[in-house]
N, C-alpha and C positions, 0 to 999 in steps of 0.2 A: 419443547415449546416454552417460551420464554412468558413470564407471568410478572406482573406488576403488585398482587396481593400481598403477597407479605409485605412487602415494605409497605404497602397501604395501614395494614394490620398492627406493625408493629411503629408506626405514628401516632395512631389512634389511642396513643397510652403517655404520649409526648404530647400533650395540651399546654399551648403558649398563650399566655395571659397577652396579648398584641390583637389589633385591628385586623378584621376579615379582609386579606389577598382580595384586588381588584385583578380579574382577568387582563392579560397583558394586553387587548387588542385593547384602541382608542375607542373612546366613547363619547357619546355624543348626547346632548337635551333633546336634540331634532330630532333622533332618529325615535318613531311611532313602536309601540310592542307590535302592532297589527303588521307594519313595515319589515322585523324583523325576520318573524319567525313566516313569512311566506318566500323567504328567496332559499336558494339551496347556497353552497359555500361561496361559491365563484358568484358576487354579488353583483359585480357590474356587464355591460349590456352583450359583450363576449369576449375572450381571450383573444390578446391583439396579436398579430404575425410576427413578434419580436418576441411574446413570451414562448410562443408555438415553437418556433424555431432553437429557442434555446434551453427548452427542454428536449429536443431528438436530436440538437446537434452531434451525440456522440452517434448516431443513428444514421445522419447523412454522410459524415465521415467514412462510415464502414461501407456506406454502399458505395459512395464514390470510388472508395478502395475497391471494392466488387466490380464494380466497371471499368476501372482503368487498367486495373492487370489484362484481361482478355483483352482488351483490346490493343493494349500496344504490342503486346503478343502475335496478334494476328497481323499488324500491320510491321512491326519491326521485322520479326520471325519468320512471317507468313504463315503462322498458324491457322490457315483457310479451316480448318477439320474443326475448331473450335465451336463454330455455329451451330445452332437447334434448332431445326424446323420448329415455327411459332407455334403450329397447333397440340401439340401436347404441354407447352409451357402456359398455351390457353387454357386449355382442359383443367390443370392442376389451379388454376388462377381462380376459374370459376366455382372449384372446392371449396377455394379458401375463402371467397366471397359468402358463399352458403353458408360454412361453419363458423365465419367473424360476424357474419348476421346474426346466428342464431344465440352466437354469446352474448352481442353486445344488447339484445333484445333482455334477454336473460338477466343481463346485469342493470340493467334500466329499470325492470320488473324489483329487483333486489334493495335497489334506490328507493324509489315510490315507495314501494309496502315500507318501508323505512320513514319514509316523510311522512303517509297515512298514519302509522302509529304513532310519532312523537304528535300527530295534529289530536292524536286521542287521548294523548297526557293531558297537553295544554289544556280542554274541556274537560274532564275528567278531575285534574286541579284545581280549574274554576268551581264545579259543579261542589269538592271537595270542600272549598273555602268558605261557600256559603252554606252548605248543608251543617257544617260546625258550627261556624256563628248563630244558625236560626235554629236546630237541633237541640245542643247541647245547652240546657235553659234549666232554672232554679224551679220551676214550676209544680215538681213535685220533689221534690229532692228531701231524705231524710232529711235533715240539718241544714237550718239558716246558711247563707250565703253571702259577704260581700259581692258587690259591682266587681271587685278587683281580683277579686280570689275566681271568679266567671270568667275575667278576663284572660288570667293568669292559664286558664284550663284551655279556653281556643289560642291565646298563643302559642302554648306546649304542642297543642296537636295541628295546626299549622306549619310554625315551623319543623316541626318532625319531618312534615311531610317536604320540606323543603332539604331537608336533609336527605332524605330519600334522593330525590332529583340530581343532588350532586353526589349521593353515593354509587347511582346507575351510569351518568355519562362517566364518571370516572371507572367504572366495571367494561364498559365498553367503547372506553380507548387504549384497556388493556392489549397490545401487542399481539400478532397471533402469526405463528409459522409461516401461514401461507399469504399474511397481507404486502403488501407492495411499499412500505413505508420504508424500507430499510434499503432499496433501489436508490442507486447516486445519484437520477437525475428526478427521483421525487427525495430527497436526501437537500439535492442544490435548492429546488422551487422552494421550499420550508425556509430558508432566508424572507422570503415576503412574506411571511405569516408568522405567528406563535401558536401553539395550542397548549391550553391554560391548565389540561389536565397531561401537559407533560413540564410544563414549567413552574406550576406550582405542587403541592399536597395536597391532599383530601382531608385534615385534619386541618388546614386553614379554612377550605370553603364549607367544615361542619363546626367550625368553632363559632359559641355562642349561638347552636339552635338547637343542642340538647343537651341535656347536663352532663357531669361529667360521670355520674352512675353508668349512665345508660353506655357511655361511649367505650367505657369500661368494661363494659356488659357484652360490647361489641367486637372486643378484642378476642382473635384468634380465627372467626369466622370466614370460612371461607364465601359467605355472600353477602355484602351488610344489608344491602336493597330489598332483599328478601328478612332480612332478621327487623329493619326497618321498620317494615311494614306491620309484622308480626308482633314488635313492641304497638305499637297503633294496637291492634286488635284487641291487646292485652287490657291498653287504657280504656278501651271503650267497655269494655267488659267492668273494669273497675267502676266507669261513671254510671254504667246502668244498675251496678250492687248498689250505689250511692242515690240511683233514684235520680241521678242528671240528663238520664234518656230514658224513654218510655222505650216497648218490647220494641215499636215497630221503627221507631226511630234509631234504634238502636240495629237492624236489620237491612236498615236503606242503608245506615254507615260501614256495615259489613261489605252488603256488592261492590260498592265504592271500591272497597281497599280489593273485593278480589277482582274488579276490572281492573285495577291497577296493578295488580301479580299477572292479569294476560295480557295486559302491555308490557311488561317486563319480561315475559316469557318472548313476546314474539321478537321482540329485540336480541334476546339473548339467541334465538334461535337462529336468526340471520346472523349473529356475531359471529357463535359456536360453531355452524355449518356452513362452508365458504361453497363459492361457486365448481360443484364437481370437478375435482380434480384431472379427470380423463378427459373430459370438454377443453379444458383450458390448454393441458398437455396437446392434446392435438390442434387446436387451432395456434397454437406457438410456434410448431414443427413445423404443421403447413405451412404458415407464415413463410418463416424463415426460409423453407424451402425453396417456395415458388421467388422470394426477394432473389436467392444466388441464382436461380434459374434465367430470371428476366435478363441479365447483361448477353448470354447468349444466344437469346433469341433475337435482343437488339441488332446483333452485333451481324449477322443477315441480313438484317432486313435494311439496315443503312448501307450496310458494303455495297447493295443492287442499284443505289445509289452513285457512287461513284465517288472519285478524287474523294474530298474532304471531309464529306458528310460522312463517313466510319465515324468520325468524332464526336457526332453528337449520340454515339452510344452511350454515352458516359454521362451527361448530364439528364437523357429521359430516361434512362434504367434507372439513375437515382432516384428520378422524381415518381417513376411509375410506383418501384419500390417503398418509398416513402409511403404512399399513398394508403399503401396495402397495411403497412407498419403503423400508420395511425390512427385505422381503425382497429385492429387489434389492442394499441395501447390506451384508445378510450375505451372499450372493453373491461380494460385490465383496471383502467384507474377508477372505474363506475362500480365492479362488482362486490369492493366491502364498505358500506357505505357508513361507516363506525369507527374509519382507520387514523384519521386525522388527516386525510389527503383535501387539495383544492376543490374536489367536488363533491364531499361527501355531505350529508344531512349535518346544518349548524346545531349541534344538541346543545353546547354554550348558549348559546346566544338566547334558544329558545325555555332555556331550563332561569335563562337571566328575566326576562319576557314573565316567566308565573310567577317565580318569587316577586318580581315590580307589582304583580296583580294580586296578591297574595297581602303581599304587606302593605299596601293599599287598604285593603278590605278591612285589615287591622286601624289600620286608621295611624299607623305610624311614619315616623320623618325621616329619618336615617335610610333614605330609599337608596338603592343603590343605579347607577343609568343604566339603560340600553345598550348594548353592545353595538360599535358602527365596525364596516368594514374595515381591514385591514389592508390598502395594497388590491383592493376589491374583492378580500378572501372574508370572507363570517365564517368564524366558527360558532 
């Protein structure tokens, strides 16, 4: 299983004194945070008949191939014997119906819980940005305090947390055995899009929001998201020896950071654990099956037809076939919803979305935009 950490790991020790990496999709003033982070990838109103077509074209190729051999077989040849009574190629069709329902439901479920959770970052970050600023307060603190040296302490744990965010969507666009990103005709569609945590590093999008101790600190670890967090923990403990949080405030910043370990778990959980492997397997074979099956059932039921009509075997087995193929391959393209594919949950766009809301709250300029479509893709 192919893994992207190390080289994560061993960047994080290669800190370039250069401007924070703009994600490559375009960006826009216009585009609202509220705007962004409610669409899923595929941003515009649905995928038009010319992209449909030219992601299965190597798909209707083969079926057409699939119905043109029997049939000119039967009609050059006279291979009459080649036909299949329809009702058991029915039988098998309605399997496949049941068990492509049952995945593509399945993989829909996988999506969702996916967009639920990143919707409980984004509030969870909210709730995070203001509990530090109205928290974390000189009130009783051993030792005087500047304005700035206050300031200095919600920025750190701010942006940390902002570090966090791009150290997870980059954890979970790591590569995984069984995702579908490495298929040639989700291979070709990746022409109309980029994804930012495959075209840039993660030592660009963590440069300049934690020093370079820590990042140091972070080297070798097989999970930064989680050591992330556990730095956090660590400060807050330091500011309340320091008298910068009282017990209880100090306690509400705790849950915080552990509801932000069980959104990162449940992410990690759907990443880690793909869609049963024996489910998939079988509704692929069925698939496949019942598509070779259909040309010979056609290929009957037009011959009682007569003269010419044998012909149109070839283009409704394709289309029948087709049919059956694409819902299996929405299926297939829904169930890792973490892959970098056109429909998966934008964690870009929407990790772009906190930190705008975040350093906002900071009251700072050097904002960076909103992420707009790509081609109608957000990442």
């Amino acid at each position: 299983m192919h893994s992207l950490a190390g080289t994560w790991h061993k960047s994080m020790i290669q800190i370039r004194a250069r401007p924070n990496s703009q994600p490559s999709a375009v960006l826009s003033d216009e585009t609202s945070a509220a705007h962004i982070f409610t669409r899923t990838m595929h941003a515009g109103r649905r995928f038009t008949l010319t992209e449909v077509l030219m992601w299965t074209r190597r798909d209707i190729y083969w079926f057409l191939f699939l119905a043109i051999v029997p049939t000119a077989l039967y009609v050059f040849l006279g291979w009459e014997w080649l036909t299949i009574p329809w009702v058991p190629i029915a039988l098998v069709g309605t399997a496949v119906a049941f068990v492509t329902g049952f995945k593509n439901n399945a993989s829909y479920d996988r999506l969702w819980e996916a967009r639920q959770i990143y919707g409980a970052i984004v509030n969870s970050s909210r709730a995070w940005g203001i509990m530090v600023l109205d928290f974390v307060t000189p009130k009783h603190a051993q030792n005087s305090m500047t304005a700035k040296e206050l300031t200095n302490i919600h920025v750190r744990l701010i942006h940390r947390h902002i570090a966090w965010l791009h150290a997870l969507r980059f954890q979970l666009r790591q590569p995984k055995a069984w995702e579908h990103m490495i298929k040639v005709y989700n291979r070709e569609y990746r022409r109309w899009y980029t994804v930012d945590e495959v075209e840039s590093t993660l030592d660009d999008a963590m440069h300049g929001l934690m020093s370079e101790e820590e990042l140091l600190l972070l080297k070798g670890r097989s999970n930064l998201a989680t050591q992330v967090i556990a730095l956090q923990s660590k400060d807050l403990r330091g500011l309340l020896d320091k008298g910068l949080i009282e017990d209880f405030r100090h306690m509400e910043l705790e849950k915080m950071l552990v509801d932000l370990y069980t959104q990162q778990g449940k992410c990690e959980r759907i990443k880690n654990f793909p869609y049963p492997r024996q489910f998939a397997t079988l509704n692929l074979m069925f698939t496949k099956l019942f598509t070779m099956l259909v040309p010979f059932g056609m290929l009957g039921e037009f011959a009682k037809m007569g003269g010419g009509f044998i012909w149109l075997t070839i283009p409704f087995s394709a289309l029948v076939a087709w049919v059956f193929n694409m819902m299996e391959k929405i299926g297939e393209s829904t169930e890792n919803p973490f892959e970098g594919g056109a429909n998966d949950v934008p964690i870009t766009a929407i990790t772009r979305t906190i930190e705008i809301d975040l350093r906002e709250m900071l009251n700072e300029t050097d904002i960076p935009k909103p992420l707009k479509p790509q081609n109608n893709i957000l990442m």
